[in-house]
C-alpha positions in Angstrom: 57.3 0.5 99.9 54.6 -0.3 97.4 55.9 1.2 93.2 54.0 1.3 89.8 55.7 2.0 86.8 53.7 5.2 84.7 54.0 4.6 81.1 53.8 7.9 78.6 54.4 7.8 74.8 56.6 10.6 73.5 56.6 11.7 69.8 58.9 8.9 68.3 56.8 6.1 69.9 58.9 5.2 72.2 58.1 4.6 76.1 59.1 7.4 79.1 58.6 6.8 82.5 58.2 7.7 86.1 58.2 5.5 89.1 55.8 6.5 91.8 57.1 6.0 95.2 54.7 6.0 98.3 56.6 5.7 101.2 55.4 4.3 104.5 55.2 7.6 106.0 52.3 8.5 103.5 54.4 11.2 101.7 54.3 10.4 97.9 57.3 11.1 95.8 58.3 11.5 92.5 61.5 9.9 91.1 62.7 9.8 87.7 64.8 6.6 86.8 67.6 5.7 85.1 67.3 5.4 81.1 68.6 1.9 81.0 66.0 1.2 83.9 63.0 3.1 82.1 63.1 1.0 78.7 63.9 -2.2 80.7 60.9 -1.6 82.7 58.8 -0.8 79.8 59.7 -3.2 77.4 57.7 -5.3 79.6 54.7 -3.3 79.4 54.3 -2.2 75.7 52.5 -4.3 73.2 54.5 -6.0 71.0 54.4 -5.3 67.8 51.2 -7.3 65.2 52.5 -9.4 62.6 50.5 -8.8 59.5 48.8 -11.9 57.4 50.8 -12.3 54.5 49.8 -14.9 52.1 52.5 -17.9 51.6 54.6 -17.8 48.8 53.2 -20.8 47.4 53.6 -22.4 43.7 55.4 -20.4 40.4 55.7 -17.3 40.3 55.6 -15.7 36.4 57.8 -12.8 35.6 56.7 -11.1 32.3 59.6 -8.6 31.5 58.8 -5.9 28.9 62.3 -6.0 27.0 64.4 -8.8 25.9 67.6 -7.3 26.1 71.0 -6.9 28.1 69.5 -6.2 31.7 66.6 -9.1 31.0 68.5 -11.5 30.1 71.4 -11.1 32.1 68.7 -11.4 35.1 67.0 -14.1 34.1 70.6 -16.1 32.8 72.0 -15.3 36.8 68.7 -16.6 38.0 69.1 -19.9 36.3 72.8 -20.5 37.4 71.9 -19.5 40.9 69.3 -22.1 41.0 71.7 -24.7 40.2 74.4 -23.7 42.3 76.6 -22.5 39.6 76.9 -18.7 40.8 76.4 -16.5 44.0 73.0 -14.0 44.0 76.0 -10.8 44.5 74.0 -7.5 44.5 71.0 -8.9 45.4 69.7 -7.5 49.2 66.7 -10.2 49.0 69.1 -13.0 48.7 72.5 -11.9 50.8 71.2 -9.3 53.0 70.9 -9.6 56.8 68.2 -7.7 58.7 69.0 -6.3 62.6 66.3 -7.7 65.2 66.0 -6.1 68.6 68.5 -4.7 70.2 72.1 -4.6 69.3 73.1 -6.9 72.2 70.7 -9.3 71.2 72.9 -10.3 68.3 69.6 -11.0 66.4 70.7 -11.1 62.1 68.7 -13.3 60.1 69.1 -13.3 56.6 66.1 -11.2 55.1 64.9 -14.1 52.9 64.5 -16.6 55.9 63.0 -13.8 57.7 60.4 -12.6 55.4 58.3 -15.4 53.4 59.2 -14.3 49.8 59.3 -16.4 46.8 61.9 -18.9 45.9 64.3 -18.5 42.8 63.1 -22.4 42.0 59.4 -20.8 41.6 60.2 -18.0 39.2 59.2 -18.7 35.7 60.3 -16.0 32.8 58.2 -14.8 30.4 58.9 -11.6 27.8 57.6 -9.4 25.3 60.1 -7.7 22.8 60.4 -5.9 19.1 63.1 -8.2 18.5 62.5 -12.1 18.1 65.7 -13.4 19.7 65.1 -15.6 22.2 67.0 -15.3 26.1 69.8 -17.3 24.8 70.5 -15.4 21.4 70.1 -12.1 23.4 72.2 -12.8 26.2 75.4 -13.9 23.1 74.1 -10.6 20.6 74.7 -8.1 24.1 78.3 -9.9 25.6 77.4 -9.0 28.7 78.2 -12.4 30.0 81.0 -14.6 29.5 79.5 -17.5 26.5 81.3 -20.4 28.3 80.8 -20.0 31.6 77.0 -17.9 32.3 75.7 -18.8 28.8 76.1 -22.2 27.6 75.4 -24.0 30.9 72.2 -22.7 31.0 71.2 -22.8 27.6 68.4 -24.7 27.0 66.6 -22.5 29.4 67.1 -19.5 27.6 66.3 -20.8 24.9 62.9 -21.8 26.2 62.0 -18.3 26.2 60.8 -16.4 22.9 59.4 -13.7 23.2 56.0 -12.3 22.7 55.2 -9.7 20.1 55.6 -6.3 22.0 53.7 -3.1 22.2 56.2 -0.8 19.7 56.0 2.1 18.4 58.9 4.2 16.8 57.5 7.1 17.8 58.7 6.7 21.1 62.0 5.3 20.6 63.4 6.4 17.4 66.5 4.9 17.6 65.5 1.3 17.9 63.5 -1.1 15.5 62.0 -4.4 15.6 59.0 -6.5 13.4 58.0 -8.7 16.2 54.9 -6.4 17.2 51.4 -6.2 17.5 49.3 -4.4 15.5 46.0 -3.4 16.5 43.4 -0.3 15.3 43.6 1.5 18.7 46.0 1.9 22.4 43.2 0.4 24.3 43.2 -3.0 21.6 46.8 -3.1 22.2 46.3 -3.6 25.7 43.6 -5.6 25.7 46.1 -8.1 23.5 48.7 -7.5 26.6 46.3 -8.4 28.8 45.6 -11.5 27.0 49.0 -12.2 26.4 49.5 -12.0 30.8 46.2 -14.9 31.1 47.4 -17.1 28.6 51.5 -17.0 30.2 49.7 -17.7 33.5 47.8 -20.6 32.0 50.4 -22.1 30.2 53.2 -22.0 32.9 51.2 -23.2 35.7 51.9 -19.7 37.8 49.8 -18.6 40.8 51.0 -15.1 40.8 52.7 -12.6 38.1 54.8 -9.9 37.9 55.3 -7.7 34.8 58.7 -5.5 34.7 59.8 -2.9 32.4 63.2 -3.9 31.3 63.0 -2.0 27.8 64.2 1.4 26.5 63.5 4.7 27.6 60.9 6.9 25.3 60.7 10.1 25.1 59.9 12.4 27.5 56.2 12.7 28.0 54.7 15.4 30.6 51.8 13.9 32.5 48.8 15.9 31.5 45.2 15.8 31.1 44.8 12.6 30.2 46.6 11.2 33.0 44.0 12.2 35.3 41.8 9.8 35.8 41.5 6.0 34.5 38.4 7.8 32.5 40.1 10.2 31.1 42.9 7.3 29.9 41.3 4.9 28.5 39.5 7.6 26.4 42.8 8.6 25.4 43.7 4.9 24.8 40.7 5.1 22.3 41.6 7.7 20.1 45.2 6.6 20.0 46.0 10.0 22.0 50.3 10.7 21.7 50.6 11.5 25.3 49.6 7.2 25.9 53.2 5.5 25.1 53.8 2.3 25.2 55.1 2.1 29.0 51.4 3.1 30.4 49.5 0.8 27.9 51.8 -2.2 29.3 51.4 -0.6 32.7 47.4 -0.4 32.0 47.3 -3.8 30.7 49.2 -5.3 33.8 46.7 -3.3 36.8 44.0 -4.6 35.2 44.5 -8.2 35.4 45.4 -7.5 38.7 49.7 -7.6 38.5 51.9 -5.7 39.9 54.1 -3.7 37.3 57.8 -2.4 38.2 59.6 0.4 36.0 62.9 -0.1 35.6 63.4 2.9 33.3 62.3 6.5 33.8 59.1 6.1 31.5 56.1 7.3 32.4 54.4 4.0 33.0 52.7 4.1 36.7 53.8 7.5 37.3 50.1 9.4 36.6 47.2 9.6 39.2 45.5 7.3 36.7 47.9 4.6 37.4 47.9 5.3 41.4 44.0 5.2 40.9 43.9 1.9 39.1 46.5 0.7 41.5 44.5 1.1 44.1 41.2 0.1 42.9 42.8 -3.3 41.5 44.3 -3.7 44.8 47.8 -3.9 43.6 51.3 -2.2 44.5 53.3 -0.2 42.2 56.7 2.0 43.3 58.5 4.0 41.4 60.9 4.3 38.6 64.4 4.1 36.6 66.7 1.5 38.4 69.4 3.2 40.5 72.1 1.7 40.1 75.1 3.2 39.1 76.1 7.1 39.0 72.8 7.7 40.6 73.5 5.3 42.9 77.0 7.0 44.0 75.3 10.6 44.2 72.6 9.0 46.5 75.6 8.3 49.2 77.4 11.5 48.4 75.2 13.6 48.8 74.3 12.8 52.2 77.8 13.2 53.2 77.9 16.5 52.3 74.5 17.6 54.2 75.4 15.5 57.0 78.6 17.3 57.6 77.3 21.0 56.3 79.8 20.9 53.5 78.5 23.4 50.6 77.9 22.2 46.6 78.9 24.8 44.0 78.7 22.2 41.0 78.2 18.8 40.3 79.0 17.4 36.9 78.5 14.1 35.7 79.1 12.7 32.5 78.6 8.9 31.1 80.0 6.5 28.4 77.8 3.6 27.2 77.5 1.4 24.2 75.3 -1.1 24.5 71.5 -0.8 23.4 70.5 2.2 26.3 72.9 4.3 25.0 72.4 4.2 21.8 68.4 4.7 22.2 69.7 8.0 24.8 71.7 8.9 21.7 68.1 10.9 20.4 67.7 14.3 22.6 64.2 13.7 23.4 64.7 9.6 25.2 67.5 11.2 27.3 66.0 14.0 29.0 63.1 11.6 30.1 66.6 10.1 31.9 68.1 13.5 32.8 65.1 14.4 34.7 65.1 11.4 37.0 69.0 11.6 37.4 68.6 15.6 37.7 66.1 15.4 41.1 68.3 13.8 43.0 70.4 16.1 45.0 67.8 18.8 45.0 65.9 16.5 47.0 68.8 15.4 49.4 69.9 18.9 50.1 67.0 20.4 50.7 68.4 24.1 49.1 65.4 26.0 50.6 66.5 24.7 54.0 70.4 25.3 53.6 70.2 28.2 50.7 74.1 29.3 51.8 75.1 25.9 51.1 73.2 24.6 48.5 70.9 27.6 47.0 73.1 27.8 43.8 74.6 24.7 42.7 75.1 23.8 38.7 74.0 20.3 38.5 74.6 19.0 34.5 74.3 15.6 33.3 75.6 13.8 29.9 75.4 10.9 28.2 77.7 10.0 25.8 77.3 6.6 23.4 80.2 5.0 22.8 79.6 1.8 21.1 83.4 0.5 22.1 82.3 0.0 25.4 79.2 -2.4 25.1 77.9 -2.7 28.2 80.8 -1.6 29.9 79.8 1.9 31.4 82.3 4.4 33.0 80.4 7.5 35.0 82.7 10.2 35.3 81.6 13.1 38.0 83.4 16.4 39.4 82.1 17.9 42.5 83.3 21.3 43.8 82.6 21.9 47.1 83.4 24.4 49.8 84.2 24.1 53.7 85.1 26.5 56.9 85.3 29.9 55.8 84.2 29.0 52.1 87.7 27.2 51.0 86.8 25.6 48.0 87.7 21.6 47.6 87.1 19.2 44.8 85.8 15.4 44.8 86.4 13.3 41.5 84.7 10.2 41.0 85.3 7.5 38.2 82.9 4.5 38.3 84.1 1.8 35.4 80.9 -0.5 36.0 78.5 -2.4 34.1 75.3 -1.3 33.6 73.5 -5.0 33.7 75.8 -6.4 35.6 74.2 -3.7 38.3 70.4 -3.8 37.5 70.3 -7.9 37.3 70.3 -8.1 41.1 67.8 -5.0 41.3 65.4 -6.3 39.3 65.5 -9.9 41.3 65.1 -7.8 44.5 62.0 -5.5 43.2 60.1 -8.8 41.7 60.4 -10.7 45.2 59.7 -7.7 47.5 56.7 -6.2 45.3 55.3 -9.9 44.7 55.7 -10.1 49.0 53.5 -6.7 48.9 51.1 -8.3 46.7 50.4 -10.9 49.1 50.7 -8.9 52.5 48.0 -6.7 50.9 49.6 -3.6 50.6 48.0 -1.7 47.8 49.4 1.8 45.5 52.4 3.7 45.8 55.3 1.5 48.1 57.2 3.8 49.2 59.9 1.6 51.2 60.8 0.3 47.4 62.4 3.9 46.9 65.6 2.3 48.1 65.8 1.1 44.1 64.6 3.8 42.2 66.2 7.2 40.4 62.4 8.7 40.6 60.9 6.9 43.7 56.6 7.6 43.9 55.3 9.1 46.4 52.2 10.4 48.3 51.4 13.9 46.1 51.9 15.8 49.7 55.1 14.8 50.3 58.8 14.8 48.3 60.5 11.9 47.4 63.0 10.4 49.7 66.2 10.2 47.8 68.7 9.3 50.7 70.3 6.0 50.3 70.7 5.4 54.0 67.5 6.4 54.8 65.8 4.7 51.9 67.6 1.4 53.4 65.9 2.3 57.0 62.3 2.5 55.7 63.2 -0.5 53.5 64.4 -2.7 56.7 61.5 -1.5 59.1 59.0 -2.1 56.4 60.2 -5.5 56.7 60.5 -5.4 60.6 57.1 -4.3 60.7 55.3 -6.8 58.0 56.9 -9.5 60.4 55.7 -8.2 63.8 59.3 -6.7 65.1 59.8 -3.5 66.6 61.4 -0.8 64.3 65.4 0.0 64.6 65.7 3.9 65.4 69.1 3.8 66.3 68.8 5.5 69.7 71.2 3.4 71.5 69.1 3.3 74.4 70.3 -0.3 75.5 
């Protein structure tokens, strides 16, 4: 009895089949095989998967953070006692996350960073621009963030290596803050050009092969992206007649794209966030992702709100309220800086629940957001949220929440993880908007077709498969067809 195995692809790209039978008597017949029999069979016949060229993560890497303060140099202070054994990289996926390979039964787990050819911490070199002088070392004391004894002094002479450059400030934007260490030029586009400067002669100076600029500063205020967001034309005419709608985020952005650098927005500025940006990003060859860390009541709402979907539970209100007293919450203390961060915390779970979709369930929720700054708490931050819900037959339930975090103590690893992954993006030529980054952001960019992906769970899937796929392994979808 002679068999062939015919191979189909169905809409999730995975293989069906039929084996032909032609028996001796010359009557052909069709016989459908076991599942476990089908994917064995075909597993043999698909092509494995291409891994892409990704250029080795040779020599320093310079990390240029715009912002000196609390999140900065708590980063760059657990960066320095990591590399000398001192402290564990906790928080950080890049450094203590494992990635699935294969099949379940295969018992394949690497850890991500001796899977995927990213930097070492022993090759990042810190850089900064702030409005205050302070150095690493007096910042990291001035925001008691970290214990003095055991995270500061040890590493001390490191931090204090690092003064920063004069920033890109302008009160304007954040009223509540003030600083002398800035640059003063006649126009926005001078003012970049001096960043730009600034990035070649950090490069030159500390021997780096690659660079990676990060916003680590405060937010502004809200700006709507308008006209002169456009096109990279229409900017840098902007940028020459010192237009109000150009803050300081895009001219650092601006400055970064054009020498080629990969710039990551740790707060919900407008920065990248323009098609000017995603234009220049692309015609620089360079990736950008998204913006305003999420790490911690954004973070919680991004699990919880999946829970509710995934079990058809309905929302009637969700209210959320923060105390903070370090440096962020007193610059959110001015109206106009936090509703640039209520409207990246406020898209969440319209995105998640999907109202249109589910309108019974989720058609007329009160979503409200507050900040409060309380300097008591430094940068000890406690969100607070209440969540009224509703189940079979519309009973109505309640879901409190009381996250006592802290607020650095959360971004330090996120920022480590978006350097490393966007500086591997830079070298496996992926160029614009990297989506698979969402997995870090409150406002996550995205293709102008399509809405954001605010899922935690399924941010982590695109995040992993990215990964699978940059390395030539098949994609985990979870079908449990072993």
């Amino acid at each position: 009895m002679a068999q062939r195995l015919r191979l189909r692809r169905n809409t999730v790209g995975h293989c069906a089949a039929t084996v032909c039978t032609e028996a001796q008597s010359g009557q052909n017949s069709l016989t459908l095989v076991r599942r476990r029999d089908i994917v064995l069979e075909a597993r043999h016949i698909v092509e494995t998967p291409k891994k892409r060229h990704i250029e080795p993560a040779t020599g320093r890497l310079g990390v240029l953070t715009v912002g000196l303060g609390a999140v900065a140099s708590t980063a760059i202070a657990g960066v320095e006692l990591i590399k000398r054994g001192l402290a564990e990289p906790i928080g950080s996926l890049s450094q203590m996350g494992t990635i699935r390979l294969g099949e379940r039964t295969e018992g394949r787990a690497p850890l991500i960073r001796d899977l995927v050819p990213l930097a070492g911490l022993d090759q990042l070199v810190f850089g900064a621009w702030d409005p205050i002088s302070d150095t690493a070392y007096e910042s990291a004391l001035k925001c008691g963030v970290l214990d003095r004894h055991e995270h500061i002094e040890p590493i001390a002479a490191a931090l204090k290596e690092i003064e920063p450059m004069p920033a890109v400030f302008d009160q304007n934007y954040v009223r509540r803050l003030d600083g002398s260490n800035v640059k003063s030029k006649a126009t926005k586009r001078e003012l970049a050009e001096a960043v730009r400067e600034d990035i070649r002669n950090f490069k030159v100076k500390h021997s780096c092969d690659r660079l990676v600029v990060i916003w680590c500063a405060s937010t502004e205020i809200l700006i709507e992206p308008g006209s002169v967001h456009e096109s990279i034309d229409a900017l840098e005419a902007a940028m020459d007649v010192n237009d109000v709608n150009i803050p300081p985020s895009v001219i650092y952005a601006y400055a970064a794209l054009k020498e080629g650098v990969p710039f990551i927005n740790g707060s919900p500025n407008l920065a990248t966030d323009v098609p000017a940006m995603t234009q220049l990003a692309e015609q620089a060859g360079v990736p950008i992702c998204g913006k305003d860390f999420k790490s911690g009541q954004t973070l919680l709402k991004t699990v919880l709100a999946p829970m509710l979907k995934a079990r058809m539970l309905g929302l009637r209100g969700w209210y959320s309220t923060n105390i903070l007293g370090n440096r962020d919450g007193e610059v959110l203390e001015d109206p106009d800086s936090f509703r640039s961060k209520e409207v990246t915390k406020l898209g969440v779970l319209e995105n998640i629940l999907q109202p249109g979709l589910y309108p019974e369930l989720y058609g007329h929720f009160d979503h409200k957001v507050c900040i409060n700054y309380y300097p008591p708490r430094g940068d000890n931050k406690e969100g607070w949220d209440n969540i009224d819900i509703f189940g079979w037959l519309g009973y109505p339930m309640q879901i409190k929440v009381d996250f006592l975090c802290r607020d650095s103590i959360l971004a330090a690893p996120l920022m480590l993880d978006l350097v490393l992954f966007t500086d591997l993006a830079q070298r496996a030529g992926l160029v614009g908007i990297q989506e698979w980054l969402s997995f870090y952001f409150k406002g996550p960019q995205h293709a102008p077709d399509v809405n954001p992906e605010h899922d935690l769970f399924i941010q982590q899937t695109k995040l992993k498969n990215t990964l699978r796929w940059l390395m030539g392994e098949e994609q985990v979808t979870h079908l449990d067809l072993e």
